[in-house]
C-alpha positions in Angstrom: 34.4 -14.5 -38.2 31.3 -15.5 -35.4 29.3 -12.8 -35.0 27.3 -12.8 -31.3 24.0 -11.9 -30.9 22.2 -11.0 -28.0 18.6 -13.4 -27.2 15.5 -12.0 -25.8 16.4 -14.0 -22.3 19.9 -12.4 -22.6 18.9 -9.1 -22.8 15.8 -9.3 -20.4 18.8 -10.6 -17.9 21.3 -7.8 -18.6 18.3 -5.2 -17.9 16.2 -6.5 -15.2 18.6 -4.5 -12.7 18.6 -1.7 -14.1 14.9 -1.6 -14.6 14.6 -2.7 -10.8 16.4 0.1 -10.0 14.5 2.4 -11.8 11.5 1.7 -10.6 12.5 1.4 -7.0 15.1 4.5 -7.5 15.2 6.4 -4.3 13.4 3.4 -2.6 14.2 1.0 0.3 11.4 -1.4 -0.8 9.9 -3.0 -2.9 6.4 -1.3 -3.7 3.3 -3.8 -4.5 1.2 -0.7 -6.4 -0.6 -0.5 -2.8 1.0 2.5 -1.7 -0.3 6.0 -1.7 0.9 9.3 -0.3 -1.1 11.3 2.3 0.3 13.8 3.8 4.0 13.6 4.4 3.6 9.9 5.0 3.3 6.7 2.2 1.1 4.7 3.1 0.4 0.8 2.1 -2.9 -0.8 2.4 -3.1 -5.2 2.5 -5.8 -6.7 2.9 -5.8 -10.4 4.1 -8.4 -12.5 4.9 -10.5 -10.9 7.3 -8.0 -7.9 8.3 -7.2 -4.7 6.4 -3.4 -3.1 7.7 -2.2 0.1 6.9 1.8 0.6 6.6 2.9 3.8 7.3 6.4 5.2 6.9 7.7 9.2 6.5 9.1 10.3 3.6 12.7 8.9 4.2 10.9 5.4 4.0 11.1 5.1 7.9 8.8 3.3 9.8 6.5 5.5 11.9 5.6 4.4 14.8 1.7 4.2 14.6 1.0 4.2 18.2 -0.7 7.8 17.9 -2.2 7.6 14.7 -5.8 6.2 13.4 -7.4 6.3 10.3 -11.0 5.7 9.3 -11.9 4.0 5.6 -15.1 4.3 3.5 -14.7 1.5 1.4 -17.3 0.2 -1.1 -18.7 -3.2 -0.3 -20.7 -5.3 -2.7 -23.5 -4.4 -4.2 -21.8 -0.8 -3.9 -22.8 -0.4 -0.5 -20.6 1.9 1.6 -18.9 0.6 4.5 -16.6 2.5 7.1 -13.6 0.4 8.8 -12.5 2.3 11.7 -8.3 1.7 12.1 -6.6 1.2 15.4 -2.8 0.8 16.2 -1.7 -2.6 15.7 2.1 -2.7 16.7 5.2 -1.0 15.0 4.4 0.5 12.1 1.1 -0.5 11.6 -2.5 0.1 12.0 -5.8 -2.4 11.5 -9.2 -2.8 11.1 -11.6 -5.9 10.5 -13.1 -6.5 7.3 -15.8 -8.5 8.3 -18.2 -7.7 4.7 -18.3 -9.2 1.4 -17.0 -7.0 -1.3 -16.7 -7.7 -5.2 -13.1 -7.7 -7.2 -10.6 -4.8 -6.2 -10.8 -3.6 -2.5 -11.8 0.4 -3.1 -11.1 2.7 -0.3 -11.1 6.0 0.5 -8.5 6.5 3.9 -8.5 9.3 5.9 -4.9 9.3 8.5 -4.8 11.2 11.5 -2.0 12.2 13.8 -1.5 13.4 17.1 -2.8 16.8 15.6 -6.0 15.7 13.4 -6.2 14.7 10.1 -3.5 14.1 8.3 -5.5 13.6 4.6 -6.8 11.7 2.6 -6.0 8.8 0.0 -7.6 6.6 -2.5 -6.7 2.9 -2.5 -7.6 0.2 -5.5 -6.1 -2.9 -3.9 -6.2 -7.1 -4.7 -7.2 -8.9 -1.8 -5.4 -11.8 -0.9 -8.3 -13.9 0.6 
């Protein structure tokens, strides 16, 4: 009698579904770790050669339009200076702001998100560059 055993490939194979399911469970993308909540939005933050874009969708993973929001960004630049990006509507979704300083490793910001009625609050962002 053969007896079958499962490999480490097999079985990495047979879960990577499920584990893709349960760490997108109640999802409708795929999250990069860029995400944060604030208020009753999620928010992703990408930063991209010179441009930083904020994603924003409501908490049935939505797109919201962005057209009447804003946000404002202290964000720590090298040598631990503080900078403040100011974030302006940029289509759909979306808002943007120029990133127009040097800054060392991880892109650290602190966003604040307003709506049509103020603030919205606040998040903290720890992000990879893609440069």
């Amino acid at each position: 009698m053969r007896r079958r055993t499962i490999t480490g490939v097999t079985a990495a194979a047979l879960l990577a579904p499920a584990l893709a399911w349960a760490q997108g469970a109640g999802h409708g993308h795929a999250h990069s770790g860029n995400e944060v909540k604030i208020g009753r939005h999620e928010v992703e933050l990408v930063v991209r050669g010179g441009q930083a874009t904020l994603s924003i969708v409501d908490e049935k993973e939505q797109p919201v339009d962005a057209a009447a929001f804003s946000a404002t960004a202290v964000v720590l630049a090298r040598g631990n200076e503080r900078r403040t990006l100011e974030f302006r509507p940029a289509g759909g979704n979306r808002l943007a702001a120029p990133v127009d300083f040097p800054f060392d490793g991880k892109f650290r910001a602190t966003v604040t998100l307003r709506g049509p009625g103020g603030d919205l609050g606040t998040g903290r962002f720890n992000v990879d560059a893609v440069r």
